[in-house]
N, C-alpha and C positions, 0 to 999 in steps of 0.2 A: 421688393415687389414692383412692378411697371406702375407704373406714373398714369400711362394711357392706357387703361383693358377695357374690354367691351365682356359685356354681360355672355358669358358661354352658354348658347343655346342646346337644346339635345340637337342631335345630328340630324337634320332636316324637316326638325317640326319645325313649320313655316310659322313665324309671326305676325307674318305681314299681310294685311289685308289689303287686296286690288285698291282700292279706292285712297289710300295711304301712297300710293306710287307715283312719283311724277315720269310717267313710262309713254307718255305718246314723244312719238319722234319731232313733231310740232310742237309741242308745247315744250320739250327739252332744248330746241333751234332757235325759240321767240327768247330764252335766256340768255341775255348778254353774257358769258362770263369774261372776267378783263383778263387783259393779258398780265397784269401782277398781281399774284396773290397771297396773303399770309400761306405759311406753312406750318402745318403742326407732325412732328414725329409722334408716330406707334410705336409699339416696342414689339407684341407677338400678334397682330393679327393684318390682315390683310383685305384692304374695302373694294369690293365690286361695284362695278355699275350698280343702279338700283337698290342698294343693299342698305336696310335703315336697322342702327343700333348705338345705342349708348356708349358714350366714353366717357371715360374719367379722366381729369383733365387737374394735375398738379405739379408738374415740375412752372419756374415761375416764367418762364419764355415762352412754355407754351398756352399759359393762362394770357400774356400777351397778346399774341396769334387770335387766340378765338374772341376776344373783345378788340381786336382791330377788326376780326372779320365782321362782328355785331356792329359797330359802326360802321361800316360802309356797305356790304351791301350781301353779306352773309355767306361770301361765298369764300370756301378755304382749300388749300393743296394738301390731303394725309398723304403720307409716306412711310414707307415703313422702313425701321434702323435693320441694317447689318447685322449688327449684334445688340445682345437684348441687355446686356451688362454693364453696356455705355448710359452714363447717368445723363452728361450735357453732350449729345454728339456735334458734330458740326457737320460740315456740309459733304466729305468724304465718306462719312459715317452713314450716309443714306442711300436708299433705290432713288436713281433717274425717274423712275417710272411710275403714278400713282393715282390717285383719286380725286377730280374734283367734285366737294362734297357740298350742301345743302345746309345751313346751321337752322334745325326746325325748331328747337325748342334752348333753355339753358334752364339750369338749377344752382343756386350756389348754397355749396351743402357746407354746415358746422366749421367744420375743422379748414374751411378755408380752399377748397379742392373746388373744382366746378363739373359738372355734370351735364354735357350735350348729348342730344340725341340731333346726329346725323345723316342722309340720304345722300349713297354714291349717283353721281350726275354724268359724269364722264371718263373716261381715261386722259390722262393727260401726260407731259413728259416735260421736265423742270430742264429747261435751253442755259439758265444760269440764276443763281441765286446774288439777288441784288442786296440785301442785306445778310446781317446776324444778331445784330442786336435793334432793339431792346427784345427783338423776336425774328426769328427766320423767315425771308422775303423771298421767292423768285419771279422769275421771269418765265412761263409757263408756254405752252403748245398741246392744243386740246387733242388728242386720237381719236378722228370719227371713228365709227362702226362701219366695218366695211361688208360690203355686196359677199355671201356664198359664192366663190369660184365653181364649185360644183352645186346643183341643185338635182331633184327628185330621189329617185330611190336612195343613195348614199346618203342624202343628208336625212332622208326620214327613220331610214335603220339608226342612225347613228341618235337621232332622237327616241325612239323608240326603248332602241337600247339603253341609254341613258334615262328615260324614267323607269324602264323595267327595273334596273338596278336599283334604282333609287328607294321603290318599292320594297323589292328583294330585302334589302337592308334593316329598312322599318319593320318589315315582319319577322326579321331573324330575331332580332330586339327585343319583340313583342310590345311594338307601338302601333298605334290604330292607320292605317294608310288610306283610308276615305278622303280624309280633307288633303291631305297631302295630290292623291290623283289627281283631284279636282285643278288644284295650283298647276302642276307639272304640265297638265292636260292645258291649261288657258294658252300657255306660254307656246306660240310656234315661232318663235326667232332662233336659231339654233348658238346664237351668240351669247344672247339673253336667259336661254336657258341653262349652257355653260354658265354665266358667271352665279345664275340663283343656285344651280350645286353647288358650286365651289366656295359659294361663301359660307353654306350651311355643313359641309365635311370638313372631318377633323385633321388638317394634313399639313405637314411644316410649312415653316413659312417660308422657303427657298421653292417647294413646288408651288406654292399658291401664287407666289412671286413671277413664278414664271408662266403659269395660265395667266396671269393678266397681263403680263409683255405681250403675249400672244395676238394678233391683231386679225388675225383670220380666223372666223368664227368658228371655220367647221374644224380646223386644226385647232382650235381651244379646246371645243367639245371633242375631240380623240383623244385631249390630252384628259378633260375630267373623265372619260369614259375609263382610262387606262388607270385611273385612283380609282374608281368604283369598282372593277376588277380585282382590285387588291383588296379595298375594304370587305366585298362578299364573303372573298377567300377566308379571310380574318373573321370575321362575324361568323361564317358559319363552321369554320372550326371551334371557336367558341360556345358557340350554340350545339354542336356537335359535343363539346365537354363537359359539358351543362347537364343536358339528356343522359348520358351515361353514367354521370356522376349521381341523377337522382334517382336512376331507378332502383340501388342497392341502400337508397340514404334513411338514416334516422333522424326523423326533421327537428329532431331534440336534439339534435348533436349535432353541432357546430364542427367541430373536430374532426369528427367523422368524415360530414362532408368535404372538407379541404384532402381528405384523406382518396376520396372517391376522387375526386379532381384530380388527384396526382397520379392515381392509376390510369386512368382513361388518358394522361397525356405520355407516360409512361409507354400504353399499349399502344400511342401512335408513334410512337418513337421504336417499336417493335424492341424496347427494353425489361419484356415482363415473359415468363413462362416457364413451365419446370414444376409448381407450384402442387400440380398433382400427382409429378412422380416421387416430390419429397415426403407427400404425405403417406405415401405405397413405401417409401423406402423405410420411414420412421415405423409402420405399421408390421412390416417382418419385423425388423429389428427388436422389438418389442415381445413378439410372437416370440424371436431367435435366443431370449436374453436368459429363458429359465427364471423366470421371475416367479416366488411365491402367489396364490391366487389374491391375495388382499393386495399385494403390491401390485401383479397384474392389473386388476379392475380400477385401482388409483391411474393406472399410466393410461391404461385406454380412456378413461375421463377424461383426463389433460389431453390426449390428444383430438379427442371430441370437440372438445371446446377449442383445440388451437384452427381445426376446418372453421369453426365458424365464425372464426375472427381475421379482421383484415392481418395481412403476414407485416404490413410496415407497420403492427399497432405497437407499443411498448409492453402492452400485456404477451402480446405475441411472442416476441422476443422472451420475455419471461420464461414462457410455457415451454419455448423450444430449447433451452439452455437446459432445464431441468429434466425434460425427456433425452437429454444427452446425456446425464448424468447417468438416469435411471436404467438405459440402455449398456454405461460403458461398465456398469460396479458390474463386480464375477458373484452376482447372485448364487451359484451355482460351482464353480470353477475350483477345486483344491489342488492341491499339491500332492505329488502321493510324498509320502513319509518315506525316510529312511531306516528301516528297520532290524538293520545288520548291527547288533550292540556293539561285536566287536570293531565293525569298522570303522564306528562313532567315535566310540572309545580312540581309538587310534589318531584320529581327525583330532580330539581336544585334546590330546597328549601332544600334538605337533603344534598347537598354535599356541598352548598354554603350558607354563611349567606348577607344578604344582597342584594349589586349587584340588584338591583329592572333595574335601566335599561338594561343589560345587559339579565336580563329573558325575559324583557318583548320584549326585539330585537328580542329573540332568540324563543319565542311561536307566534311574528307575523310570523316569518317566516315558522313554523309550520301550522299556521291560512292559510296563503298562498297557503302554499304546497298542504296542504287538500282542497282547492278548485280548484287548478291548479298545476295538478302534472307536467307539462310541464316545470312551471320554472326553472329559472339556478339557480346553487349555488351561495349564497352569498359571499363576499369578506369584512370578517369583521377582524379589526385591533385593538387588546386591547393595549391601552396606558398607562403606569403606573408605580409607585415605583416599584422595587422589592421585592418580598413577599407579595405581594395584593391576589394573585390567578388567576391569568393568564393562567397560563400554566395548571393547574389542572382546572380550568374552561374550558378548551377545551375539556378534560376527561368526562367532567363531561355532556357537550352537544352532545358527541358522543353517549354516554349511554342516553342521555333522545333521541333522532333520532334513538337509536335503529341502529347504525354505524358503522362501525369497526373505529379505530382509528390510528393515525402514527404521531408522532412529527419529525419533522427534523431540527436537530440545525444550522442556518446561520449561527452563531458566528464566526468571522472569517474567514468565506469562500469568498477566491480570484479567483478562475479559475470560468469562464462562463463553463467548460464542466461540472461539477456537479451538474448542471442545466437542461441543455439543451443534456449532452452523450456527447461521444467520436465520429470520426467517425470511421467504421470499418476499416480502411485502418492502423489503428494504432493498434500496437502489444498490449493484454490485455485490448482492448474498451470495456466500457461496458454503458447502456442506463444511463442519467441522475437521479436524485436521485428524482424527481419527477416522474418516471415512477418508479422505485423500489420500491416506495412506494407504487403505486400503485398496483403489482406486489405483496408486500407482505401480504395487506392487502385481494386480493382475490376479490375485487369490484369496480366497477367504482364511485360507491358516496359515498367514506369516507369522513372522517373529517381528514383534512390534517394540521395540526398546525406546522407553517414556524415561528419558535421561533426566539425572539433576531433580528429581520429580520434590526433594526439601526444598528447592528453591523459586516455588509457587509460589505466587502475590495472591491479592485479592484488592478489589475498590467496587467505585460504582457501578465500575459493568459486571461485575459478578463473581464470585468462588468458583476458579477455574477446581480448587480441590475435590470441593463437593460434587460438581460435574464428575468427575474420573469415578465415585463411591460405583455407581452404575455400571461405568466401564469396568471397573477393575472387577465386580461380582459376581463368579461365575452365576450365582443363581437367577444372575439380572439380564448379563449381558447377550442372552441369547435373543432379545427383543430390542436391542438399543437404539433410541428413538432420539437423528438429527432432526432440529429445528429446519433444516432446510428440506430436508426430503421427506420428513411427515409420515414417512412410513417405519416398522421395524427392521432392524439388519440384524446378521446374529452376528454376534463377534466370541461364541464359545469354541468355538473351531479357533482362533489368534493364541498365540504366545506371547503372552505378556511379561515383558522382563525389565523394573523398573531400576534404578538408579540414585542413590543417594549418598552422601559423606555424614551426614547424621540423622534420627532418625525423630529428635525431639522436635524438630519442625513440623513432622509427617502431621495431619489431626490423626486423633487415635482410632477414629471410624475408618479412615482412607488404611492406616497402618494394620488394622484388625483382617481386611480383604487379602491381605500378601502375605507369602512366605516369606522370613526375612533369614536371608543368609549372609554373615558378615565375611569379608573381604578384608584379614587385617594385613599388616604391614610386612613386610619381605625382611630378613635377616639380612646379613651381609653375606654367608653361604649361600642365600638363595638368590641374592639380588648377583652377584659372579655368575650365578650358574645359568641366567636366564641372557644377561650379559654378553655370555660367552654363546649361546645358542643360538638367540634371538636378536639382541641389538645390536651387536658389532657387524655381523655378517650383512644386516639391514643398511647399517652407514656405509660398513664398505660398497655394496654397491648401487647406494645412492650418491654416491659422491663421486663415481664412475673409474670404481679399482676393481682388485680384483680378491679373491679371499687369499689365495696363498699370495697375495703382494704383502700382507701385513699379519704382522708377527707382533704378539699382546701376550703375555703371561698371563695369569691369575691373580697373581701380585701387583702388577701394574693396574688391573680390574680394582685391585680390594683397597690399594690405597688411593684411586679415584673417589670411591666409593666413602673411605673416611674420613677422608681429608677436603674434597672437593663437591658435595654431595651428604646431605644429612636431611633424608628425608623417608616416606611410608613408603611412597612408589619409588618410578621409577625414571619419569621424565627429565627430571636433570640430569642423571644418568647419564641417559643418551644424549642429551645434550651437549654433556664433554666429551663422550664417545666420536659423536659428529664433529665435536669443533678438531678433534683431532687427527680425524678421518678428511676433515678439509685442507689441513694443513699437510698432510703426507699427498693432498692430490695436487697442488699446486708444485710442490717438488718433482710429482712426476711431470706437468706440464710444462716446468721448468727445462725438463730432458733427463731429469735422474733416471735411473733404469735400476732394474734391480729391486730386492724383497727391502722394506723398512720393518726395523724393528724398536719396539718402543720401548723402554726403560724405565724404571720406576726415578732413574736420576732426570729422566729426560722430560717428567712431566712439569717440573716451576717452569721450563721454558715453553711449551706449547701450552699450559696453560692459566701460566700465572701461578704466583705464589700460593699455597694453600688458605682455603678460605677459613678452614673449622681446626682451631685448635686446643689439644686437653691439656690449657694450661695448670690446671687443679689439680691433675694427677700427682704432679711432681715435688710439689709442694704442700705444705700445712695447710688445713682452713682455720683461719683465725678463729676463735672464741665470737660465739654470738651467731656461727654462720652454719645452717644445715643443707643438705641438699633434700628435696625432694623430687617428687614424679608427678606430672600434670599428662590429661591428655586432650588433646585438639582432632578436630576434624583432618587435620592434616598428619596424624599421629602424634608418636609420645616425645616430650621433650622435659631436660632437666631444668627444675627449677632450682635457682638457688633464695635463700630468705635468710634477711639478715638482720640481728636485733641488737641493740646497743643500748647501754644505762648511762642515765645520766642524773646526779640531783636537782631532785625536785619532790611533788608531792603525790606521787601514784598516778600521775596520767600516762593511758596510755595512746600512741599517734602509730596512726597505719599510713602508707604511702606506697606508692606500686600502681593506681590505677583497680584496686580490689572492687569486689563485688562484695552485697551482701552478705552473702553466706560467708563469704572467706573472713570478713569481718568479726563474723558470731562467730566464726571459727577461733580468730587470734582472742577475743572475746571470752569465750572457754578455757582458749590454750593458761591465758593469765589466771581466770579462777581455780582453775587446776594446778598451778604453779603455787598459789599463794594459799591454798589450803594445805598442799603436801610438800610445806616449803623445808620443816625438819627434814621429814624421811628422806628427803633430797637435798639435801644438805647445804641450802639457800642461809646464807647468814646473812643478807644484806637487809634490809629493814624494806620491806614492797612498798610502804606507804611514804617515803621519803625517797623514793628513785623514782625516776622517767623512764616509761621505755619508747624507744620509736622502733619499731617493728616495718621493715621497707623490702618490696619483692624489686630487683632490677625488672628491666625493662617494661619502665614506667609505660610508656606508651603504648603498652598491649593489653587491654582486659582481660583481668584475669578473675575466676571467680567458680566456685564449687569445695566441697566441703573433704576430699581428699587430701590438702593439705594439714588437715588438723593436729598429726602427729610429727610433722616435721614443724609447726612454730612450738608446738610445745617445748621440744627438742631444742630447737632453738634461743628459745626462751632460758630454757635450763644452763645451756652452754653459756651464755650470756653474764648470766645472775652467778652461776658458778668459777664461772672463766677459767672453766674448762672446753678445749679445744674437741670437736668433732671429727670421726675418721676422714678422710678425704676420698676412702673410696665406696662409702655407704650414702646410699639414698633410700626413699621410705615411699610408702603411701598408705594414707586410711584417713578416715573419720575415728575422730573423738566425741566421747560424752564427759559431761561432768563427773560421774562418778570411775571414769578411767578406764571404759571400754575403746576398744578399737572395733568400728564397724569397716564392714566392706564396700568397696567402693568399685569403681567400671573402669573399663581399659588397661587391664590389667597384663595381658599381651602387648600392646604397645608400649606402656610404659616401659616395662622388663626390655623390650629391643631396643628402647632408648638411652636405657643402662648401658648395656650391651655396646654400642655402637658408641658412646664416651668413655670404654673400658672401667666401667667399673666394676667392681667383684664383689658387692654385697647388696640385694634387696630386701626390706622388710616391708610385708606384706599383712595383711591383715590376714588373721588363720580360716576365715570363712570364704578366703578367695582361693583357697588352696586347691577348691574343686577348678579353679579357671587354667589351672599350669596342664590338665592335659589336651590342650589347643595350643601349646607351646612344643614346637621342637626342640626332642631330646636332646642332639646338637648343641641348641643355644642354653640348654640349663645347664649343660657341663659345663661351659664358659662363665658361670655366677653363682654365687650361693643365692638360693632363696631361704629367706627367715619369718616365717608365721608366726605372730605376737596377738594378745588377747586382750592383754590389759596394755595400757602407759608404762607402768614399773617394768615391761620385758623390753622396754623400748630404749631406756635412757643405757644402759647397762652394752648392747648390743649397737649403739652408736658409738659409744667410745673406745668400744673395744678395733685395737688397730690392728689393720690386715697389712701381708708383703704385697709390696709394689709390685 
């Protein structure tokens, strides 16, 4: 803050009363002023003749200066600094040219600072500064006031002029100007009335500087005229922004107002208009959209309300973002259907192999359609390993309906608003991703594919599941109501085709809304034949060959498929397909020419040594060790379980990473062992042996009650030591009293047999209805064996089959 400031008056309220002025030209002449006098630095203001106002007075040099001037004879040199930032300046740091002033009064205030009030006396001009310390000294040269070179009309207009402005100003302000004419009007020196403006306007200190260099009074006064000129301008632009800004304003709103100000400075800047033809554009569009009447009469509301609010308000903004939405949904807009069964038909026979029920779901629903276009879309749920064709079967029945398509991956999804919208009330809302779907597809009956849909979350922001109950029902969703758009959409015209690898995640309300049709796992016949159709021809010409460049048997497909790939789908598959298809394109870039063909010798070098091998086939399985059949989300895999005695006292130890049930299972398996330990002809003493009962591959959870008849088994072989076939595996639930109940995935298991050659499964007899979902094909490749009890089970494991 400056050291030296003077009290800032409003801009030309005069303070000064006549009688306060030492203004006769005699009595200013009978003052000696000397020729050296203290000098005190200003920082931002500028002292005219006659001009009486307070300074503050604290840097300590200049507290010097004005108790030198109190002692001798009160008379001081102000000057104003260069720059305002210089804390001690010195003598380059200053105007030559400044005030000699008048010390009327002093105050020494608390904190040490002094307080004069002042009266400009002359203009003066500093010839050389005799000192600097203990305070700045010069040698001074007083500037009379000189004679008007011109006199009459020119200098009265320029007077005239000059308090007409001055007026002008006051009133734009809305300051009273009675007393102010009065002053302006006393004053006829037109030197004198120059410097009383110019001390009383607000204008830098470089002009101010240079109105008081000026030593011809009538060219002073052109030069204050030429600042009062610009001040009008300013003031009554201001006052111009004032008035427009209040005649639309709510004196309650603060906001507002600033809001008006901005338009009105806006419309001088000719940066505003349009305003009405948006509102005419938005009002067809509305009209144009096929809007139901309740959604109608919502939209023309919002836009009611968006005329009567400022367009830069943030409500504004709001209203106009949502009438875009409301404008761009196909309220109205379908698809026509494809209704040619056969052509359908054709269409899912080219994209997909197999899959017979899933067509034939998917052309009654066609069959339907074409005799009742009325009905709603279906809710259908494909269940299945990964890599079966899922997801690309939804592709693939958007295309035979002739549909637009949109996948939306649940995966992970916890908040209900990406569901169901935000509401508007929230900064960046926007509609649920079920209407954006809709939205981007352009039609009300797409084919909507709600991927992954078992792998929903849930937390604080909400049950994205429960959201979907609505969605997914037809008897719901012909009113379905986003939190952002507040109104109903129908979503009974969409095709709803959900996605999942198991279905125990699904809740049972979400799962009760769907049709569930499972999607299990591909042979090794089937996985060649889609191979051959579909993925090889796909790598060949993505890797930029050609189909007759490459030459693949079927053989080379099936031992890829055994030996380098063990899985439901199909993605790794293709995986080796591709990695192989990269290596014959590098040869041709290389320059080979000519067809490549691939050889079943040929595959350890393109692509490594085989991953999966049936080292168990060829050998014995020791005593103590059975196979069974587990199934996974990812399909069926062999388990093996391995039991061992050891002395001690009947305890038994499980290890494998088991779950409960598997636990109650081996649990069982032992009470079952040791009650029918004759008839199975256990001669070891149970209660003096150990058993530790251990599944490999500790580090995978394992846990469900289908294993129960292989630890029995197992058990038995153990305690007997007696050896188990090598090419039998099992599956079922046990009871204590030595049932075998039935158990699930009983399809995939069987393929999992299948694809580790083996030749015998035992099944539980109540699963026996599940084999006709199995190709004929794959049962000729294994026996299946349906057991009731335990006693059909020990008998039928040991019995050895040819390699």
């Amino acid at each position: 803050m400056s050291d030296e400031n003077k009290t800032t008056p409003q801009e030309l309220e005069f303070q000064i009363e006549a009688e306060d002025l030492i203004d006769d030209q005699d009595e200013k002449a009978s003052m000696d002023i000397p020729e050296v006098v203290p000098v005190l630095p200003v920082r931002d203001i500028v002292i005219f003749n006659y001009m009486i106002l307070p300074l503050f007075v604290g840097r300590e040099k200049s507290v010097e200066a004005v108790n030198a001037a109190l002692n001798s004879n009160r008379f001081i040199m102000v000057v104003t600094q260069k720059e305002e930032h210089v804390d001690e300046p010195e003598h380059e740091d200053l105007y030559t040219v400044g005030t000699v002033c008048m010390i009327m009064r002093m105050l020494k205030m608390p904190d040490g600072r002094l307080k004069v009030l002042v009266q400009g006396l002359s203009r003066a001009k500093v010839k050389e500064f005799t000192q600097s310390e203990p305070f700045h000294e010069a040698r001074i040269e007083t500037i009379e006031e000189q004679e008007p070179e011109t006199t009459g009309a020119e200098e009265e207009a320029l007077m005239r002029a000059a308090r007409e402005q001055s007026e002008k100003i006051m009133s734009l302000r809305g300051i009273s100007t009675q007393d102010i004419s009065s002053v302006l009007s006393s004053v006829e020196d037109p030197g004198r009335l120059a410097d009383l403006i110019a001390s009383n306007l607000r204008i830098k200190v470089a002009k101010a500087q240079q109105i008081l260099e000026c030593e011809d009074p009538v060219e002073r006064l052109e030069l204050v005229n030429a600042q009062l000129g610009k001040e009008v301008e300013v003031a009554s632009m201001q006052a111009k922004i004032q008035n427009m800004a209040k005649e639309g304003m709510d004196k309650a709103q603060r906001e507002y107002f600033l809001r008006e100000q901005l338009k009105a400075i806006r419309k001088e800047l000719g940066d505003v208009g349009g305003e009405g033809d948006e509102m005419e554009e938005r009002k067809d569009a509305i009209a144009k959209a096929g809007m139901p009447k309740e959604v109608l009469k919502e939209s023309e509301k919002q836009l009611k309300r968006l005329e009567s609010m400022h367009p830069d308000s943030s409500e504004a903004t709001v209203i106009r973002t949502y009438l875009d939405w409301m404008v761009e949904l196909p309220w109205k807009k379908l698809s026509r259907d494809r209704l040619d069964i056969k052509e359908a038909k054709t269409i899912l026979d080219e994209d997909h192999f197999d899959l017979e029920k899933v067509k034939e779901r998917i052309l009654e629903y066609l069959s339907v359609r074409k005799l009742n276009p009325k009905m709603k879309g279906p809710i259908l749920c494909f269940v299945g390993p990964p890599g079966v064709g899922k997801t690309s079967l939804g592709r693939s029945i958007a295309r035979a309906l002739g549909r637009k398509f949109q996948r939306m991956s649940l995966g992970g999804m916890r908040d209900e608003a990406e569901i169901r919208g935000h509401r508007r009330t929230y900064i960046g809302a926007m509609p649920g991703r079920i209407i954006q779907s809709i939205k981007q597809c352009g039609t009300r009956n797409p084919v909507i594919m709600l991927d992954e849909i078992d792998k929903l979350g849930a937390d604080f922001r909400g049950d994205p599941s429960s959201a979907l109950l609505e969605v997914l029902d037809p008897e719901q969703n012909n009113s379905f109501s986003d939190h952002y758009l507040n109104v109903p959409f129908d979503l009974s015209k969409v095709m709803f085709i959900c996605t999942a690898n198991v279905l125990d995640t699904i809740p049972g309300a979400l799962r009760d809304r769907m049709e569930i049709i499972r999607l299990p796992g591909y042979t090794e016949q089937e996985k060649v034949k889609i191979a051959r159709r579909y993925l090889l021809p796909r790598q060949i010409e993505e890797n930029g060959l050609q189909i007759e460049d490459v030459l693949m048997g079927d053989t080379v497909l099936a031992k890829i498929i055994r030996e380098y790939t063990r899985e439901a789908g199909l993605r790794n598959l293709e995986r080796e397909v591709g990695s192989i298809c990269r290596k014959l394109a590098r040869r041709r870039a290389e320059g080979d020419e000519g067809r490549f063909r691939v050889t079943a010798n040929m595959l350890s070098k393109m692509l490594g040594q085989p991953i999966f091998r049936d080292e168990d086939k060829d050998t014995e399985l020791p005593a103590g060790v059975a196979l069974g059949l587990a199934w996974t989300p990812y399909g069926g895999e062999i388990l093996h379980i391995e039991v061992t005695t050891m002395p001690g006292k009947g305890k038994l130890t499980l290890t494998g990473q088991l779950g409960d049930v598997m636990k109650e299972s081996a649990q069982a398996a032992l009470t079952y062992a040791k009650s029918h330990a004759e008839a199975l002809n256990i001669k070891k003493d149970l209660d003096k042996v150990d058993l530790h009962v251990h599944v490999p591959a500790g580090a995978t959870p394992k846990d469900g009650p289908s294993a129960g008849i292989t630890l029995v088994t197992a058990l038995i072989s153990s305690l007997t030591e007696q050896p188990i076939c090598n090419n039998t595996a099992m599956t079922g639930e046990i009871t204590l009293r030595g049932r075998v109940l039935p158990v699930g995935g009983v399809k995939e298991k069987i393929l999992a047999a299948v694809t580790r050659g083996l030749k015998r499964v035992i099944i539980p007899s109540q699963n026996t209805r599940d084999l006709e979902d199995i190709p004929k094909e794959l049962l000729r490749t294994i026996e299946i064996k349906p057991v009731e009890r335990i006693d059909e089970v020990w008998p039928l494991a040991c019995e050895k089959l040819d390699n």
